[in-house]
C-alpha positions, -999 to 999 in steps of 0.1 A, spaced: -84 199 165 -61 179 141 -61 199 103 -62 171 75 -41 175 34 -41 155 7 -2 152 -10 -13 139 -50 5 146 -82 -9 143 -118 7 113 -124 32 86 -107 65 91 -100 65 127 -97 72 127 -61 51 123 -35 63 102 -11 97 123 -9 76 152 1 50 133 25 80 117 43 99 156 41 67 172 56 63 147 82 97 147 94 103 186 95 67 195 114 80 164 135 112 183 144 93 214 152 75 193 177 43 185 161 25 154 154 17 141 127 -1 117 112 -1 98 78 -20 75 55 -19 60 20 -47 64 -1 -52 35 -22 -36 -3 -22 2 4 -13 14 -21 15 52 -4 15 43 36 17 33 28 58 63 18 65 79 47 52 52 70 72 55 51 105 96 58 99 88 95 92 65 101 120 70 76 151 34 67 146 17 39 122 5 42 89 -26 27 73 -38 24 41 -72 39 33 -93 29 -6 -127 38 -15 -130 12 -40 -127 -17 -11 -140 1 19 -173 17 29 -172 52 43 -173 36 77 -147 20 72 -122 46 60 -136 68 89 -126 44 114 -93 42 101 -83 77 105 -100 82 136 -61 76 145 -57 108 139 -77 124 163 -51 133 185 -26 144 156 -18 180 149 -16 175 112 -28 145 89 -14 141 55 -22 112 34 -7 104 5 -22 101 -30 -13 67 -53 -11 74 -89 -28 105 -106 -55 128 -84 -84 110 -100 -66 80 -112 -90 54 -100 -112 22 -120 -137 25 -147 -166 14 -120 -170 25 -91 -170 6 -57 -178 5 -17 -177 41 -18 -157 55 -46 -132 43 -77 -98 43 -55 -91 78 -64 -72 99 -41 -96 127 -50 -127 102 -37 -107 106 -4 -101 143 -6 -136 153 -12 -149 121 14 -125 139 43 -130 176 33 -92 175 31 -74 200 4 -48 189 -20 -11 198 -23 -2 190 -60 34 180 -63 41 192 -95 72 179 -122 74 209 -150 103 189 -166 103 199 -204 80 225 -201 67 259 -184 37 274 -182 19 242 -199 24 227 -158 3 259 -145 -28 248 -173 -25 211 -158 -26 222 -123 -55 245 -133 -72 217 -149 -68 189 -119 -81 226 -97 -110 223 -118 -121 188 -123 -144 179 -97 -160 205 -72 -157 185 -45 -120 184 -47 -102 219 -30 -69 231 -43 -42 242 -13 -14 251 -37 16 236 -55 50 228 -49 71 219 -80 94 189 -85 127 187 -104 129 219 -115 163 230 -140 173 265 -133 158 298 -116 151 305 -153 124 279 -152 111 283 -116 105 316 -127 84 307 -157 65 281 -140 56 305 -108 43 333 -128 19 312 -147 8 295 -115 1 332 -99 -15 342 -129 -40 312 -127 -46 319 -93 -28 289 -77 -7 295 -47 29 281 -51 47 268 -13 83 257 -37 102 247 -57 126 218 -57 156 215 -78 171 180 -91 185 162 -62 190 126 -65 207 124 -34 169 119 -13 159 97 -43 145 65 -24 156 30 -37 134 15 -64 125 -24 -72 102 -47 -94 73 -37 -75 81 -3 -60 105 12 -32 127 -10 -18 112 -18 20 114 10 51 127 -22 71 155 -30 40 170 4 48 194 9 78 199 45 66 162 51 59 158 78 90 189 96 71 177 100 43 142 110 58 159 135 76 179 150 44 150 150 27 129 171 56 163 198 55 162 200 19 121 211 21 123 227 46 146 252 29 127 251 -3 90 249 6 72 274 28 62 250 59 41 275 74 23 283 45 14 245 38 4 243 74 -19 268 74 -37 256 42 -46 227 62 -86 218 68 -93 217 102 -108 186 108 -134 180 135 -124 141 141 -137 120 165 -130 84 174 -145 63 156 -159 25 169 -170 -9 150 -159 4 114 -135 -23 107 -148 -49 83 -125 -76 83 -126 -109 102 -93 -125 121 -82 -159 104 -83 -175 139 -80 -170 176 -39 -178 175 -23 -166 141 11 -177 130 21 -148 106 53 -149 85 75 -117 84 110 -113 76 119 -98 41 101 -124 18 67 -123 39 64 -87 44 33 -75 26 2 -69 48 -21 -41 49 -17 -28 85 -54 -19 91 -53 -62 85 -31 -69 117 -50 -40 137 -85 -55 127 -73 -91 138 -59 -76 176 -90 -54 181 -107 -88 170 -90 -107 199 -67 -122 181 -28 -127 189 -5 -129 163 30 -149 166 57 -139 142 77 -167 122 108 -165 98 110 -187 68 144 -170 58 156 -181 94 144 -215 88 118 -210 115 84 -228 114 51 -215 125 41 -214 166 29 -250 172 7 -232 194 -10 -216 167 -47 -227 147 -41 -207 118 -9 -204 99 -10 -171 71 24 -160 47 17 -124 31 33 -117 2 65 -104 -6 98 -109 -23 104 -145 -25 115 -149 -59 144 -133 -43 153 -152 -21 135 -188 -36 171 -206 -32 172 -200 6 135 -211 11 141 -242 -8 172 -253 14 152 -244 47 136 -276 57 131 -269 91 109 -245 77 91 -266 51 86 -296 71 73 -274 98 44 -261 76 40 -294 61 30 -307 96 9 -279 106 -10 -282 75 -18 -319 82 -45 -306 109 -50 -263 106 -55 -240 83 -30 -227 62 -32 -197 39 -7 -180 15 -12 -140 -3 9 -138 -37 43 -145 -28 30 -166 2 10 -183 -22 36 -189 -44 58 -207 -15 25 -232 -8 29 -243 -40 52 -272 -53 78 -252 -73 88 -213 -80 109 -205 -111 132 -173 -105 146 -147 -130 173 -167 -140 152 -198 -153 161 -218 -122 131 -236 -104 132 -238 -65 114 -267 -47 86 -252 -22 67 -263 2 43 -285 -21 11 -280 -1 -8 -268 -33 3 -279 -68 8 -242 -81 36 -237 -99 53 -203 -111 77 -185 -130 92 -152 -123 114 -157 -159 82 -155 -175 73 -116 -165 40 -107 -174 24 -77 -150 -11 -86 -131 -24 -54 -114 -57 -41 -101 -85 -44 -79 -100 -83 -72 -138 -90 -60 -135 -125 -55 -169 -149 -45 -154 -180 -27 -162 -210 -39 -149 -226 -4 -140 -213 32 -108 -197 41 -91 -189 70 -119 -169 85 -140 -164 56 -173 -186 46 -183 -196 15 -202 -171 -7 -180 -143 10 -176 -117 -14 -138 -106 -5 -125 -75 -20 -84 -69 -28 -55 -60 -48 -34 -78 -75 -1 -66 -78 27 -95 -95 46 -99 -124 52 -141 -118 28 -164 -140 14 -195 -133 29 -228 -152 6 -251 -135 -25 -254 -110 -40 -283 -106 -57 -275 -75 -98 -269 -70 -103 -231 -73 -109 -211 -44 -130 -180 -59 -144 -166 -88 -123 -137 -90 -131 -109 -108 -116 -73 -116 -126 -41 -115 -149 -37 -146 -167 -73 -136 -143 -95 -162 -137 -130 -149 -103 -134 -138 -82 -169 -142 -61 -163 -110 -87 -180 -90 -67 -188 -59 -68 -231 -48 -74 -252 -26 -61 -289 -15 -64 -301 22 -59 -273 48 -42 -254 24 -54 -223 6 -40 -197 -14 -49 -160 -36 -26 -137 -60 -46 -111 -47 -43 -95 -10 -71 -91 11 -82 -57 23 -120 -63 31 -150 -82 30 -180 -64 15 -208 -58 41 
């Protein structure tokens, strides 16, 4: 029987994913498998898992999924020996209203799962004010069980010292303490950690990070604060329909953001999925009746998509009679012209008349519940779809017909509607599932 924990923080930042990927890869070593997720709408952190562990990653959200859903998901985990998934944000960082089954809060997972948390604690400039936090997250909601802490950054033995008698005092068990070490500091980058796939050196510096826990952080005693968890496989809880019997799906570094539960729904669907690389001036399978670029990075690399026409007049053709669709950055590429950083606009593909700038930076984030106003690639109209926003390019122009009424969170109307022209059809947000 496979024992589930939660790894959260009070905030961002603090380090979770150091010491989820540490964790992983040191019970790995002692020959135990393990198992992670991501709770909430993060499209790198799997990566990062599936590196740690030898096994995939998928990403688990209360606010988009139903409990069925979510329970399918980690059904993956049945045959695991521990399960950790990993928080996003604070504990109970989540929207204002609430959705499928919860606000997106790691805590709507912990209590969902009966899995305890493991707070990964930062007591930078200050002492025993981090044991009255961790008291209070303890606290905050019933349904939500404490395992213990283990502190981040700490500054001298002085201050460990401090911050561990407060945290015994309170009653909250402590499995470590981790001094400043930038050296297992991952990458960072506009829109999070540089890629697991960008890395050449990632499984090194997974593997310093596991021998710096595991020298610091009782493993045993985090172990055995596990939840045994009585899983069971799980059938027929995935809610998301395939785009089409034969997908052509972009991937290479500018098309690299897709949920993986996505890509698992669409095999166990039937589907088969064909890989393409714009960046290598490849053009989708001409076998293929659906055509679908994720998002990514390709304000990056706009320069080398422009000068790819092998590429571009390969999705120009396949447009003329199937489906295309583009996420974000994919959408971005569909349109007729992308702006980078420097002020320079690239030519793209000019199936839809979007155009964007990545000079003008203005963040979009959050949830999307979009109604569509016309079919997509395996969605009807009237489909409520729900997903993520996550950007910082704007739109100059879009002439196009909206796709969706789109709107956030907290039911305000959002003007990133997605378009339409021909075969063509693009979001800004990414599609995790379509409500029930």
């Amino acid at each position: 029987m496979p024992a589930g924990l939660v790894i959260s923080a009070p905030a961002s930042g603090v380090g979770k994913t150091t010491l989820t990927l540490a964790l992983a890869r040191a019970w790995r070593h002692r020959g135990l498998r393990v198992q992670c997720f991501k709770s909430g709408p993060d499209y790198i952190d799997p990566a990062f898992h599936a590196a740690a562990t030898g096994r995939a990653s998928v990403n688990v959200d209360s606010w988009a999924m139903d409990r069925a859903m979510i329970e399918h998901l980690v059904s993956r985990g049945t045959d695991a020996d521990i399960v950790l998934a990993e928080g996003s944000m604070g504990l109970f960082d989540g929207v204002a209203a609430r959705g499928v089954s919860g606000t997106g809060a790691t805590a709507d997972i912990a209590e969902m799962l009966g899995w305890p948390v493991v707070l990964v604690i930062d007591p930078s400039g200050q002492a025993q004010t981090a044991a009255a936090i961790a008291a209070g997250l303890r606290d905050y909601r019933p349904g939500v069980r404490l395992a213990g802490v283990v502190l981040n950054r700490v500054a001298s033995p002085r201050h460990e010292d401090l911050v561990r008698r407060a945290l015994n005092d309170s009653g909250i068990a402590v499995f470590g303490a981790l001094p400043r070490h930038a050296e297992i500091s991952l990458p960072k980058r506009h829109l999070g950690l540089v890629q697991a796939e960008e890395q050449a050196e990632i499984g090194q510096l997974i593997d310093e990070a596991a021998r710096f826990v595991s020298g610091r952080v009782d493993l045993d005693a985090v172990l055995r604060s596990a939840a045994a968890w009585p899983a069971q496989t799980v059938a027929n809880g995935l809610n998301v329909t395939p785009p089409g019997q034969r997908i052509a799906l972009a991937r290479d570094a500018a098309f690299s953001f897709v949920y993986p539960h996505m890509l698992e729904a669409w095999r166990a669907a039937g589907a088969e999925i064909s890989t393409f690389s714009p960046l290598a001036d490849e053009a989708p399978d001409a076998n293929a009746d659906v055509c679908w670029l994720p998002g990514g990075y390709p304000e990056l690399h706009a320069g080398k998509i422009a000068a790819n026409k092998r590429f571009r007049s390969g999705l120009r053709a396949f447009a003329e009679t199937r489906p295309v669709h583009g996420e974000c950055g994919g959408y971005m590429v569909l349109g007729t012209a992308l702006t980078d950083a420097d002020g320079i606009s690239h030519e793209m593909t000019g199936l839809l008349g979007l155009e964007t700038s990545f000079a003008k930076r203005r963040m979009h984030l959050g949830y999307r519940l979009a109604a569509l106003a016309a079919p997509m690639p395996g969605h009807r109209i009237g489909a409520r779809l729900r997903g993520h926003e996550f950007h910082y390019s704007t739109i100059v122009v879009q002439p196009d017909t909206p796709l969706a009424v789109v709107h956030d969170a907290t039911g305000a109307i959002i003007a990133e509607t997605g378009s339409r022209r021909g075969h063509a059809t693009g979001t800004f947000f990414h599609l995790i599932a379509e409500d029930r």
